[in-house]
C-alpha positions as CSV (number, residue, x, y, z in Angstrom):
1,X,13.6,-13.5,-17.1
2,X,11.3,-10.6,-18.1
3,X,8.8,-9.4,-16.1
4,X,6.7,-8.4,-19.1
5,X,6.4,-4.5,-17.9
6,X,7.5,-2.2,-19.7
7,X,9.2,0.3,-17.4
8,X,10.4,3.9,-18.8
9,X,14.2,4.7,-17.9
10,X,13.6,7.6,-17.3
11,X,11.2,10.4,-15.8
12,X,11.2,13.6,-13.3
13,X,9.1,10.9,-11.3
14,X,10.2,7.5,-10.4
15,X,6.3,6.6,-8.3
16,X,3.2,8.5,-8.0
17,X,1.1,7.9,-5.8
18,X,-3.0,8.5,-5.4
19,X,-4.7,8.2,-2.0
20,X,-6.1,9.9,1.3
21,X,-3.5,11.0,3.6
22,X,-4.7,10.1,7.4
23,X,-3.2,10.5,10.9
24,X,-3.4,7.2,12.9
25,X,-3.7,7.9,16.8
26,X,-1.1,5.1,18.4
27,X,-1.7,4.6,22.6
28,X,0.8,2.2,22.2
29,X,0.3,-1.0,23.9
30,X,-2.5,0.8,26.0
31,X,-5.8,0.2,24.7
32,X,-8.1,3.0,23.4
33,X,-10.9,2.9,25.9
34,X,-7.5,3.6,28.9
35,X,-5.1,5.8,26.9
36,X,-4.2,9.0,28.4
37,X,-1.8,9.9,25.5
38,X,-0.8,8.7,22.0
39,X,1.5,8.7,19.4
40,X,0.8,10.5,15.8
41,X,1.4,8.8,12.7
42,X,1.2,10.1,9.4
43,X,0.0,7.3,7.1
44,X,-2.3,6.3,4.3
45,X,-1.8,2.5,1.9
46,X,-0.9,4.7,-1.1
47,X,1.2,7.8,0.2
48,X,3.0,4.9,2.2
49,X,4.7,3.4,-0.3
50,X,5.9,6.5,-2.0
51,X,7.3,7.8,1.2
52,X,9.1,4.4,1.8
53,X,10.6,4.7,-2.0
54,X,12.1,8.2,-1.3
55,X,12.7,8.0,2.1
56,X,15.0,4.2,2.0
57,X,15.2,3.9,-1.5
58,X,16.2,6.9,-3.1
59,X,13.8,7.2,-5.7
60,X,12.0,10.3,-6.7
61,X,8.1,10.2,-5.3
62,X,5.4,12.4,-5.4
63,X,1.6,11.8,-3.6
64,X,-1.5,13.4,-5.4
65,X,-3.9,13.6,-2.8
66,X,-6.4,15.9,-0.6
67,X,-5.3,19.1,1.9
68,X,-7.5,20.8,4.5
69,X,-5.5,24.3,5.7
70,X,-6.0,23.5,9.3
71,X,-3.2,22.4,11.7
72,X,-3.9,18.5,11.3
73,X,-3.3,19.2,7.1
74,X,-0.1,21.8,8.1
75,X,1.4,18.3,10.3
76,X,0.7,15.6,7.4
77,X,1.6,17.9,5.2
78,X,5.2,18.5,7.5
79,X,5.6,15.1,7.2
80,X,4.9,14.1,3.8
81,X,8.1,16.5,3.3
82,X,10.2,15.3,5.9
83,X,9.6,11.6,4.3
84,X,10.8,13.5,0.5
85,X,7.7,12.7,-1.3
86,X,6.6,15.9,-3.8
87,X,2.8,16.8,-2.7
88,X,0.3,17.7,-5.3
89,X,-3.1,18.6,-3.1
90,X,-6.2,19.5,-4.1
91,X,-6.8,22.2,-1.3
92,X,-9.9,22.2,1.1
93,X,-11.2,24.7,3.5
94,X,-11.8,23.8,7.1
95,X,-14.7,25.9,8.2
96,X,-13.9,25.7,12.3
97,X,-16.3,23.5,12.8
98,X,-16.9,20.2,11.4
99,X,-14.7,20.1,8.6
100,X,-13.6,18.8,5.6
101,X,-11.7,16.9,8.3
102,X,-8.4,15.1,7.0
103,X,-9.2,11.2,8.6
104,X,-8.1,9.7,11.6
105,X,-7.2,6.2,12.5
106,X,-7.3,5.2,15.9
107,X,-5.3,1.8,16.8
108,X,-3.3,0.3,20.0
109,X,-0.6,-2.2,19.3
110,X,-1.9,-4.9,21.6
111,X,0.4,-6.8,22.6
112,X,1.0,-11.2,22.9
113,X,-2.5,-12.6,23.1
114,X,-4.1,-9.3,22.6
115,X,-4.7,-8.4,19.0
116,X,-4.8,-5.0,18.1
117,X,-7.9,-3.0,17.6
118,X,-8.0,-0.6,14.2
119,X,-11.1,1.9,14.1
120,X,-11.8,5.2,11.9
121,X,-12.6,8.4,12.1
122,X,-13.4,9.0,8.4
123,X,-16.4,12.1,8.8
124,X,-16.6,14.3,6.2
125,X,-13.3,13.3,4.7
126,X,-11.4,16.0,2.2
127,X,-10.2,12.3,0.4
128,X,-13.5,11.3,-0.5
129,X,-14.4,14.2,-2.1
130,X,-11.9,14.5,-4.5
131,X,-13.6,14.4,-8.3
132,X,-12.3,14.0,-11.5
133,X,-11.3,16.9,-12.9
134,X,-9.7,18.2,-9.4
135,X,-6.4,17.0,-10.5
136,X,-4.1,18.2,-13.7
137,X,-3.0,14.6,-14.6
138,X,-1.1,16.2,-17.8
139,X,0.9,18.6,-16.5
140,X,1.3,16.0,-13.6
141,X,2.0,13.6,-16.5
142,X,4.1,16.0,-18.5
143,X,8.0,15.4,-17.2
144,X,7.5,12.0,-17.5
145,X,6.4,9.5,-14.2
146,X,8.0,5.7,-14.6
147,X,5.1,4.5,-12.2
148,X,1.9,4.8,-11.2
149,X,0.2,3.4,-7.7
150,X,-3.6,3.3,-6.2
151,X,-5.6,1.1,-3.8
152,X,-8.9,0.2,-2.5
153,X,-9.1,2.0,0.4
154,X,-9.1,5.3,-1.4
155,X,-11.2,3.4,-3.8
156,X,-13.5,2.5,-1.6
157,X,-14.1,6.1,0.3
158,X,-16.8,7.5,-2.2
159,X,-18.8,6.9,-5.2
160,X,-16.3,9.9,-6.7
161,X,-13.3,8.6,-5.6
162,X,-13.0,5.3,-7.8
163,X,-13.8,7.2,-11.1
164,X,-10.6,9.8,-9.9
165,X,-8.1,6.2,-10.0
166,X,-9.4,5.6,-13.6
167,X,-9.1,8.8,-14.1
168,X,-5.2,9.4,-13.5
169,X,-4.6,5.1,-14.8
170,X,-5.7,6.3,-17.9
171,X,-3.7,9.4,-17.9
172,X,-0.9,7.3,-16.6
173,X,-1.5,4.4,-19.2
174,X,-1.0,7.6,-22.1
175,X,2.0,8.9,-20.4
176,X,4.1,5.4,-20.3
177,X,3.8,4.8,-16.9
178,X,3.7,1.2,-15.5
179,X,0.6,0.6,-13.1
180,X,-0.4,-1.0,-9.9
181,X,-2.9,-1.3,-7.5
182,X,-3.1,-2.6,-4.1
183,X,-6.8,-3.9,-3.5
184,X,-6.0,-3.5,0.6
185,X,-10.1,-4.8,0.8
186,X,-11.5,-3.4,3.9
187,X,-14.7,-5.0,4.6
188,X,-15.6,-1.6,7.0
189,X,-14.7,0.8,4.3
190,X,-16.7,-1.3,1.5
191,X,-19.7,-1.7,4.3
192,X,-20.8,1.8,4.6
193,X,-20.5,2.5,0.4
194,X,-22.7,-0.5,-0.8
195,X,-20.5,-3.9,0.4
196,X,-18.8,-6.8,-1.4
197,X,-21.0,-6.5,-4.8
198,X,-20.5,-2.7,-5.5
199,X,-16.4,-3.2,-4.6
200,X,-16.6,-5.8,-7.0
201,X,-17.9,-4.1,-9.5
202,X,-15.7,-0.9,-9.1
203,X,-12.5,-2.7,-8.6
204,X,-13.4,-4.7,-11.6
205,X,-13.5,-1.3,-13.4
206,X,-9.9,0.1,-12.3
207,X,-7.9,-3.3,-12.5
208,X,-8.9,-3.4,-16.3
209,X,-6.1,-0.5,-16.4
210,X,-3.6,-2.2,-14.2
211,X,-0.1,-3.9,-15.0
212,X,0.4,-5.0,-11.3
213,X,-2.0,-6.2,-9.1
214,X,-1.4,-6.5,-5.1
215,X,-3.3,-8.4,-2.8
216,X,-3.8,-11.6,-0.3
217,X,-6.5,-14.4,-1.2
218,X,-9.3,-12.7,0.9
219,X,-8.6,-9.6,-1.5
220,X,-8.5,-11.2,-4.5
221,X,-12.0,-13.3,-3.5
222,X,-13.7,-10.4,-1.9
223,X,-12.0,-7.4,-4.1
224,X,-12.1,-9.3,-7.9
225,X,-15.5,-11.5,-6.5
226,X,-12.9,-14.7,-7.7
227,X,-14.4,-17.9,-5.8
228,X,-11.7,-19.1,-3.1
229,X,-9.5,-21.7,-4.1
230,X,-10.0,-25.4,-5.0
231,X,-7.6,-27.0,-2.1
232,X,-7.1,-24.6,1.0
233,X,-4.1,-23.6,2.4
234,X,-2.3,-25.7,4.8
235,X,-1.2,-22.9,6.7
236,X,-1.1,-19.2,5.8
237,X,2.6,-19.5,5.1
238,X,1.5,-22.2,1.9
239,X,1.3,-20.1,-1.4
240,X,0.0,-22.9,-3.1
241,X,-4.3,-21.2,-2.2
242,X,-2.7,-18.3,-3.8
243,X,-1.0,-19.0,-6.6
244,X,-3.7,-21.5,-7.8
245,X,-6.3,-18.2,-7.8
246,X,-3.6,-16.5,-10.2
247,X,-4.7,-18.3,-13.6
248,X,-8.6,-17.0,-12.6
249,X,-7.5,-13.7,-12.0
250,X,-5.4,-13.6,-15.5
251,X,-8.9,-15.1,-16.9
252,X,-10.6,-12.4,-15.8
253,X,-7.7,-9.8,-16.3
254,X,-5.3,-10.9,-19.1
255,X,-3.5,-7.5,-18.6
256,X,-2.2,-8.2,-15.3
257,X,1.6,-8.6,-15.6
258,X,2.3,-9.5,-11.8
259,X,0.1,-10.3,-8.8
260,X,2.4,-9.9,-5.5
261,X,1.4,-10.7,-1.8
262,X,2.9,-11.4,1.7
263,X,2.1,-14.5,3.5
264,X,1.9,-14.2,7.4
265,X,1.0,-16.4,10.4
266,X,0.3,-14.7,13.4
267,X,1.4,-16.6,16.2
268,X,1.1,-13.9,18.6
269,X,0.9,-10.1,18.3
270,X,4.3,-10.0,18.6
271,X,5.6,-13.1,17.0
272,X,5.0,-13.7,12.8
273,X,6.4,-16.0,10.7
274,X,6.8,-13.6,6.9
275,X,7.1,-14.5,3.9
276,X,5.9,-13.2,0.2
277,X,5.5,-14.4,-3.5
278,X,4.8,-13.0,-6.6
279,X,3.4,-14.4,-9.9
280,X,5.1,-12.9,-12.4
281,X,4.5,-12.8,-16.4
282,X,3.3,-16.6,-16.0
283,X,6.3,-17.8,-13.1
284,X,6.0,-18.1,-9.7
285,X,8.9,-16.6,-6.8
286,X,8.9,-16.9,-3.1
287,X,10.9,-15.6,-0.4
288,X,12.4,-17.2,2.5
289,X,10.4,-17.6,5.5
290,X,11.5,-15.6,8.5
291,X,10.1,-15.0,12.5
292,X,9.6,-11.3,13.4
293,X,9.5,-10.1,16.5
294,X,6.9,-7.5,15.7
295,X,6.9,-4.1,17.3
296,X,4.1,-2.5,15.1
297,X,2.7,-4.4,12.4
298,X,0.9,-1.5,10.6
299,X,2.2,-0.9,7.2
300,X,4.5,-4.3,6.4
301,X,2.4,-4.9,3.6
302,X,3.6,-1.6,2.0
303,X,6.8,-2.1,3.1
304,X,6.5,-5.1,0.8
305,X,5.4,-3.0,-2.3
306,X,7.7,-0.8,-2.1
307,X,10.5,-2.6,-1.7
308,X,9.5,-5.0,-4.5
309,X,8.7,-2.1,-6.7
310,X,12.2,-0.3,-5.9
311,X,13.6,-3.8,-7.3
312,X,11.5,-3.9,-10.5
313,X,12.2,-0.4,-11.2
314,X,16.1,-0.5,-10.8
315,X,16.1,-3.7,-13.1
316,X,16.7,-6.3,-10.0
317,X,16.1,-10.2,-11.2
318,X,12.3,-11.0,-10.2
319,X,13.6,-13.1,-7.3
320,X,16.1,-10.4,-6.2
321,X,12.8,-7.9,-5.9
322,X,10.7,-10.3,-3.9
323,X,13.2,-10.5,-1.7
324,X,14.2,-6.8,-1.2
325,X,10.3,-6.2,-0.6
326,X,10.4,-9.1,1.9
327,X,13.1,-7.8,3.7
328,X,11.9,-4.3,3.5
329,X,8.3,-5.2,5.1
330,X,10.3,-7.1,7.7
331,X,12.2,-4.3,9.2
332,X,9.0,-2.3,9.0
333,X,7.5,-4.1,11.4
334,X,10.1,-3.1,14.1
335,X,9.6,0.6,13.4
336,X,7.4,2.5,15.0
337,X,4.3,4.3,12.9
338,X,3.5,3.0,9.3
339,X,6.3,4.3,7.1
340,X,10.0,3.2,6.9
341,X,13.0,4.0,9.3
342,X,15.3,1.4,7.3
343,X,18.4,2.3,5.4
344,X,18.7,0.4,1.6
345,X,21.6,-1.3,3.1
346,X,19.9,-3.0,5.8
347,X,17.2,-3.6,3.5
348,X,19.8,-5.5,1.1
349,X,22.0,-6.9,4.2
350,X,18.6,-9.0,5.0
351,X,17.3,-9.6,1.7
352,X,20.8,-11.8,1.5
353,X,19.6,-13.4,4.4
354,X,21.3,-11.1,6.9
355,X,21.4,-11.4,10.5
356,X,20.2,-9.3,13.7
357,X,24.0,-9.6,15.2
358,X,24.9,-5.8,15.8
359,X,26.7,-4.2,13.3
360,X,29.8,-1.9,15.5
């Protein structure tokens, strides 16, 4: 079955990625408003998935992204190469004081009936002022990349920020790369930089350059302004919302090869049912359905990208990617922080429907 992308064999990058690097601030199961200590996560939708593709998978990654030279940019920047993903920074000056500041995000776990609270620091943010022009996408280009990635929380950061993604999706459409975007709508971001009409219109603007599209109903409505569907869902673990949004969206976007999603039901913070689909060139695929016990839910739905782009981009079968991505997202969510700790082989263990029996 072909997935309709056409995928280069070969290049001195296997992913790219474009997006703000953040540290997220993690009390654990403490709330904010009582912590007395916390965890540091290095994170960010975009750099995520390119540290889970090197890190797990193998592949060769590389971020483009912002860098402030002050000790919170010297410990992303650590761990951006612990996780084997080549940096290329636009570089900023901290003046001592109030910046350019690279962001924080603060959020506890919660835990059973408590949810978990996710706020930002985002104040005079390196990210959002990156420009076009601040990156050389043609040398970046020049040894060849087999895939390009954004998303809409970099998109949505400034009015600059957006035109930098059309920017390098151009320069990655020239250089044979496949690309995809993960519209990760976030109604707070969106809020402060003109709402649901201006996202509309931007993201409108960069998926006209995109080969795969990620995203959940509410992004698809609120991120591509496509009215919700016909029949609702049954439950959120029912595809059926989703998939019948899909012919709209190719309407609207004949380009668009694949849209992929996870489906989740959140019994309790600690207790999801998972699954994930993807629509691809005109068929539909679904995973199994499994019950997590969830440590930290922050980041599965990279986990899922990446694991379903490591599958298109070593040639799996469309079904065999969902799965791996599936699977991949699922162990995420036992892991601490946002980026993998998994090994490909546990990844493919579950992905063939593997069990938690311990392995001696």
């Amino acid at each position: 079955m072909s997935t309709g992308l056409n995928i280069r064999k070969d290049g001195a990058l296997d992913f790219l990625s474009l997006g703000a690097l953040i540290h997220r601030l993690d009390p654990g199961i403490i709330p904010f408003r009582k912590a007395t200590e916390c965890k540091i996560h290095v994170s960010g939708g975009e750099f995520n998935c390119a540290a889970n593709l090197a890190d797990c998978f193998g592949l060769n990654t590389g971020v483009a992204s912002a860098m402030v030279d002050y000790p919170i940019g010297a410990l992303i920047a650590e761990r951006v190469r612990a996780m084997g993903v080549k940096p290329f920074y636009k570089q900023f000056k901290h003046n001592g004081v109030n910046g350019p500041n690279m962001a924080a995000v603060y959020s506890d776990q919660g835990l059973g009936v408590r949810a978990p609270v996710v706020f930002y620091n985002r104040s005079n943010e390196a990210a959002a002022q990156l420009k076009p022009g601040d990156f050389d996408w043609k040398a970046i280009f020049a040894g060849g990349v087999r895939w390009f990635h954004s998303g809409g929380i970099f998109a949505a950061l400034s009015p600059t920020t957006a035109e930098v993604i059309i920017e390098a999706m151009q320069a990655a459409k020239e250089a044979g790369a496949v690309t995809s975007f993960d519209l990760n709508y976030r109604a707070k971001l969106w809020n402060i930089s003109g709402g649901e009409e201006r996202a509309v219109a931007v993201l409108d603007r960069i998926v006209k350059n995109v080969d795969v599209l990620v995203g959940n109903e509410e992004d698809l409505q609120k991120g591509l302004g496509i009215p919700g569907p016909e029949v609702a869902a049954k439950s959120k673990l029912d595809p059926s919302a989703f998939f019948g949004m899909i012919d709209t969206v190719v309407k609207k976007h004949p380009h668009v090869k694949i849209v992929a999603t996870t489906l989740r039901e959140v019994h309790s913070t600690n207790r999801h049912s998972w699954g994930a689909v993807a629509w691809i060139n005109g068929k539909t695929y679904m995973s199994p359905m499994a019950e997590l016990d969830v440590h930290d839910r922050v980041g599965g739905g990279d986990g899922y990208a990446s694991g379903f782009f490591y599958g298109l981009l070593t040639g799996e079968s469309p079904e065999d990617a969902v799965k791996l991505g599936w699977a991949h997202g699922a162990l995420l969510t036992t892991f601490p922080g946002d980026t993998t700790m998994a090994t490909v082989e546990q990844v493919r263990a579950f992905a063939k429907g593997g069990s938690a029996r311990i392995q001696r």
